[in-house]
Legacy VTK file of the C-alpha trace (Angstrom):
# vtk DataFile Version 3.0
C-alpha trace
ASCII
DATASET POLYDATA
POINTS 272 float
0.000 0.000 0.000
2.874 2.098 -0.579
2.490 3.281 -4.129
-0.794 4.401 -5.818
-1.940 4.643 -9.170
-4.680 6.748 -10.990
-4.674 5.503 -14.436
-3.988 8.238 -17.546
-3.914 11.231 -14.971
-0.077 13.236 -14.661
1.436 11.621 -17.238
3.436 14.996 -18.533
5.265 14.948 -15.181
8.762 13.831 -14.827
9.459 10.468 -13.131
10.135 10.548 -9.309
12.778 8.852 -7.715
12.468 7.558 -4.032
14.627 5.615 -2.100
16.232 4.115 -5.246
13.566 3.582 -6.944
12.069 5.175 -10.154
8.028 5.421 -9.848
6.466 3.689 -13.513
3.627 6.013 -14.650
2.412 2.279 -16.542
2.087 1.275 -13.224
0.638 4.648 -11.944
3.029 4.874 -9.038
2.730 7.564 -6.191
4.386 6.422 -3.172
2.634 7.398 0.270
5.221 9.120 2.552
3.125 11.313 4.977
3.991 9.993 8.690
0.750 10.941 10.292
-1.481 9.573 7.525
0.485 5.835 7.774
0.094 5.724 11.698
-3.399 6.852 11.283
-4.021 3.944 8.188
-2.132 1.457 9.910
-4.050 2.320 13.259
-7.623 2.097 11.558
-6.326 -1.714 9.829
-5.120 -2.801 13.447
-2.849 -6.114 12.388
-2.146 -8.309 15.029
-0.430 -11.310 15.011
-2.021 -14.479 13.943
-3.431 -12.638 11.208
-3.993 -13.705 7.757
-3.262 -10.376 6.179
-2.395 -9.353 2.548
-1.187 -6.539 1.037
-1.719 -5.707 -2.333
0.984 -3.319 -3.824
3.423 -2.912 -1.173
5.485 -0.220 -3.354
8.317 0.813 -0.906
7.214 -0.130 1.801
5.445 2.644 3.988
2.694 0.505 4.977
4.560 -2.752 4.845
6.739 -2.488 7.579
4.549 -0.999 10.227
2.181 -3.602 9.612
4.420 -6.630 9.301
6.555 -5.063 12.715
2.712 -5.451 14.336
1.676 -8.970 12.858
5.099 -10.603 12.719
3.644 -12.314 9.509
2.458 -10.838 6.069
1.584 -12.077 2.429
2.430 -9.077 0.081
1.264 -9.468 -3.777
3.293 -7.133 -6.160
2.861 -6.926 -9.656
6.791 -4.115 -10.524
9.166 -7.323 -10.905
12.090 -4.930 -9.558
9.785 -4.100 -6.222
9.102 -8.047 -6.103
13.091 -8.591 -6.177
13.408 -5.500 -3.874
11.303 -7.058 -1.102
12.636 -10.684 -1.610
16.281 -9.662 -1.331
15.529 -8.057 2.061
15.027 -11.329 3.506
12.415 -9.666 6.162
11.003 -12.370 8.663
7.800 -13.269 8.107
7.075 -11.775 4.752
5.918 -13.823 2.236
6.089 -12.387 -1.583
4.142 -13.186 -4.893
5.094 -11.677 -8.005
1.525 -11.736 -9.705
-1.181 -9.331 -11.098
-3.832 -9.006 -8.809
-6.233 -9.266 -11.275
-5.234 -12.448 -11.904
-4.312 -14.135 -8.487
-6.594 -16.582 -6.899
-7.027 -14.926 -3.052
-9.113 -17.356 -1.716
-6.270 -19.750 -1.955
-4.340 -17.981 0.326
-6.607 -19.126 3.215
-9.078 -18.206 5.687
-9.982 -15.284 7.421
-8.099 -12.805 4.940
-7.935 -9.333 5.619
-6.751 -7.417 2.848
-5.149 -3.565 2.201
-3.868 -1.850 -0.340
-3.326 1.092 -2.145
-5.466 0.319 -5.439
-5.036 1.735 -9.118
-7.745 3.401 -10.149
-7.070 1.802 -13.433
-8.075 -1.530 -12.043
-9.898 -0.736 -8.917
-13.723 -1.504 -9.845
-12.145 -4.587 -11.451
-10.232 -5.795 -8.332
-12.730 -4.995 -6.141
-15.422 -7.006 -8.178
-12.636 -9.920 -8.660
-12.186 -10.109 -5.229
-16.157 -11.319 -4.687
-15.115 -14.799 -5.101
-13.234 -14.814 -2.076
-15.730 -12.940 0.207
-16.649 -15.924 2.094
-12.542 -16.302 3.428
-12.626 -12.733 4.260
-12.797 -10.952 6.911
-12.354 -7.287 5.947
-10.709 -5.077 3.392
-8.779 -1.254 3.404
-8.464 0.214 0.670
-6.699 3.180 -0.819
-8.828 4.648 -3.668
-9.637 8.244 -5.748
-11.989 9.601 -3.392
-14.443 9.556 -6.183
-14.616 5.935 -6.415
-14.783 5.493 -2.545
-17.833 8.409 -3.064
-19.628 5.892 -5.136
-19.012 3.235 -2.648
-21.135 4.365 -0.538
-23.228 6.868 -2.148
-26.803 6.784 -1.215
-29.947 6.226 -3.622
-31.355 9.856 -5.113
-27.090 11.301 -5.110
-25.152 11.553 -8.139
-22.477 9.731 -7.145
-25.163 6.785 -6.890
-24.789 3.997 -9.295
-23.518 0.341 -10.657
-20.519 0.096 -8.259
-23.077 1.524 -5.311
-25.468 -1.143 -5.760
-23.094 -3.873 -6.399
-20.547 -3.264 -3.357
-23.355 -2.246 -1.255
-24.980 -5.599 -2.010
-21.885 -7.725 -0.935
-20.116 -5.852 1.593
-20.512 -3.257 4.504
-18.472 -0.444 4.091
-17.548 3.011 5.686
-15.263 5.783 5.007
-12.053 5.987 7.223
-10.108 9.334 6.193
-9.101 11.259 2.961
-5.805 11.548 1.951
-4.649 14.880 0.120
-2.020 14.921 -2.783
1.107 16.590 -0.652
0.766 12.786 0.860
2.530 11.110 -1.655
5.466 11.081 -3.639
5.135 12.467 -6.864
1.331 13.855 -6.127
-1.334 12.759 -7.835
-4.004 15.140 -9.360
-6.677 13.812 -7.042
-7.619 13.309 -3.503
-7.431 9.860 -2.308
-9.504 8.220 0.594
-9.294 4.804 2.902
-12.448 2.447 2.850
-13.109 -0.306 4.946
-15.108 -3.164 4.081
-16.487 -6.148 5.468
-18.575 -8.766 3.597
-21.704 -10.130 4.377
-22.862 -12.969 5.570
-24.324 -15.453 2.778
-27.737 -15.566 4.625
-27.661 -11.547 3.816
-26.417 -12.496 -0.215
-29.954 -14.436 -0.519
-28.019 -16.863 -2.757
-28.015 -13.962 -5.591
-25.593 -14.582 -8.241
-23.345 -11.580 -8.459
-23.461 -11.796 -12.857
-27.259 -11.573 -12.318
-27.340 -8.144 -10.442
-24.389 -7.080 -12.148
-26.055 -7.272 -15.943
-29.401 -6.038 -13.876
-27.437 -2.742 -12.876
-25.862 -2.348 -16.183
-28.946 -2.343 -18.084
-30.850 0.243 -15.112
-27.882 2.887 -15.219
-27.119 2.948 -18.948
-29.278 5.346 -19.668
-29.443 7.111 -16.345
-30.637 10.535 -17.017
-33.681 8.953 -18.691
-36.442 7.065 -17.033
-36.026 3.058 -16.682
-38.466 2.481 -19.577
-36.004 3.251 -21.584
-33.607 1.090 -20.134
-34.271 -1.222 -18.004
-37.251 -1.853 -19.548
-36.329 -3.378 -23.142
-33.780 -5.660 -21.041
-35.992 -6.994 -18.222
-38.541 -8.062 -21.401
-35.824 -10.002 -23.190
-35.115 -11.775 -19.861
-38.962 -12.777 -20.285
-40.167 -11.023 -16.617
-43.623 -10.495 -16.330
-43.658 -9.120 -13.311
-44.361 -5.379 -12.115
-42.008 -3.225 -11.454
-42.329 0.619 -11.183
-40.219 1.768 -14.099
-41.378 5.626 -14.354
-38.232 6.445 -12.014
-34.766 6.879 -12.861
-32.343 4.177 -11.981
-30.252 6.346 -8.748
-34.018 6.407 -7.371
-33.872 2.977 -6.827
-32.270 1.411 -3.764
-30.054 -1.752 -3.285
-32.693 -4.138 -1.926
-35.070 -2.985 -4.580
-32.481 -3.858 -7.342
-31.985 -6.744 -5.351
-35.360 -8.337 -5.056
-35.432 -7.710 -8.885
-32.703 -9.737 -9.873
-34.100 -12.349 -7.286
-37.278 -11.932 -9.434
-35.094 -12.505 -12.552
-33.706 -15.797 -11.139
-37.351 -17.570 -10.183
-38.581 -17.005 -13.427
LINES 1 273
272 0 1 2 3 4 5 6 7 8 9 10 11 12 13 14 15 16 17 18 19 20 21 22 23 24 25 26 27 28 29 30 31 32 33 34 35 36 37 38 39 40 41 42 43 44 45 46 47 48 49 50 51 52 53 54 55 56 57 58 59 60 61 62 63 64 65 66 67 68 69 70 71 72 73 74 75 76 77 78 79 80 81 82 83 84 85 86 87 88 89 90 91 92 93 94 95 96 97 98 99 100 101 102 103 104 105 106 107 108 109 110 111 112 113 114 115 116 117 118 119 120 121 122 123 124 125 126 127 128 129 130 131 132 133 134 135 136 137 138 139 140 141 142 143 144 145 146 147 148 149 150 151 152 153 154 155 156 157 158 159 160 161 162 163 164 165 166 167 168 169 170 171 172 173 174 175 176 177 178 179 180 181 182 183 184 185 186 187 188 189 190 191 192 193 194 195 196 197 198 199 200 201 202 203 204 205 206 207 208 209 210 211 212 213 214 215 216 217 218 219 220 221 222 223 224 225 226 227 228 229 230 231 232 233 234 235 236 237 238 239 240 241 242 243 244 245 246 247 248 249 250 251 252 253 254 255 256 257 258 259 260 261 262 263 264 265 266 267 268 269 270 271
């Protein structure tokens, strides 16, 4: 969680150097060196040993070694194969490394009761955080890193414009709450945008309803593709080629609609 990425965005800057390292604007590198904002991250994650925690991007370290001097054990995933090298040449007790793409890494077979951090690309975010769904059963909680934007539409609320497909989605598997923003001067070079920590837990199965998350997902897509327009327009045309019959009030527009509504829809969609 010690380097950050936010796709496309400062690309005309120079490349920073820290600690010996060059940040890679393919991997959309900004390395978090405020003190105050690690202790407060690290306090608000609260490893302790006997934990089955995983970091995703451990960059240079800022978050890595406070946690792993805490937990006595860490897994760190890191995709920069001279970071990987980095981190397996210092030999540090009780850190584990795998060179691998997130995207790609299976997490649930790195155990039970995972709790996972990192400092996310906003290039891949919404796709890591939907990959990780097929682990949510062997986690316990997450911390993220994100563009405060994206964390916004976490955990934006039905009838806001930050409302939409990753709203209803995340808010359908997982609990989730703000922890603090991060400003630019935080990292090393400084990104464009303000950054903010999420935390999230998921929920229970008996909560999931046995939904299948491709079932909501296509269900959302269809709802907010047109969202400045009513869900006739939508929503409509896709819920008859799925052959529903039901009712369902479609003179709204899609952010009017909350989670458990959605929800119930898709659960709709599965019956029939």
């Amino acid at each position: 969680m010690a380097s950050r990425g936010h796709g496309g965005r400062g690309e005309g800057r120079a490349p920073s150097r820290l600690d010996g390292h060059t940040a890679r604007k393919r991997f959309g590198q900004h390395f978090l060196t405020d003190a105050s904002v690690i202790d407060d991250i690290v306090g608000a994650i609260d490893p302790r040993p006997g934990q089955n925690l995983v970091e995703i991007g451990p960059g240079l370290g800022a978050l890595t070694l406070p946690v792993l001097a805490r937990a006595k054990a860490l897994t760190v995933v890191e995709l920069d194969r001279d970071l990987a090298e980095r981190w397996r040449s210092r030999g540090e007790p009780g850190l584990r490394v795998i060179e691998s793409d997130a995207l790609a890494l299976d997490f649930g077979s790195l155990g039970e009761g995972l709790r996972i951090f990192g400092n996310l690309p906003y290039n891949i975010s919404s796709p890591l955080l939907f990959h990780l769904f097929d682990c949510g059963s062997k986690v316990v909680d997450q911390h993220f890193m994100l563009q405060k934007e994206v964390v916004d539409r976490m955990v934006a609320s039905p009838r806001s414009a930050a409302y939409g497909r990753l709203s209803v989605m995340l808010q359908w598997r997982y609990r989730m709450w703000p922890v603090l923003e991060v400003p630019p001067q935080a990292f090393t070079p400084p990104p464009r945008v303000d950054s903010a920590v999420v935390r999230m837990q998921p929920r229970e199965q008996a909560e999931l309803r046995g939904l299948h998350a491709g079932t909501l997902q296509r269900l959302s897509a269809a709802a907010f593709s047109q969202r400045r327009k009513l869900l006739r327009h939508g929503l409509g045309p896709w819920l008859e080629q799925q052959g529903y019959e039901g009712s369902f009030d479609l003179q709204r527009r899609a952010e009017e609609v909350g989670v458990d509504e959605y929800v119930e829809l898709a659960l709709q969609l599965r019956e029939a």
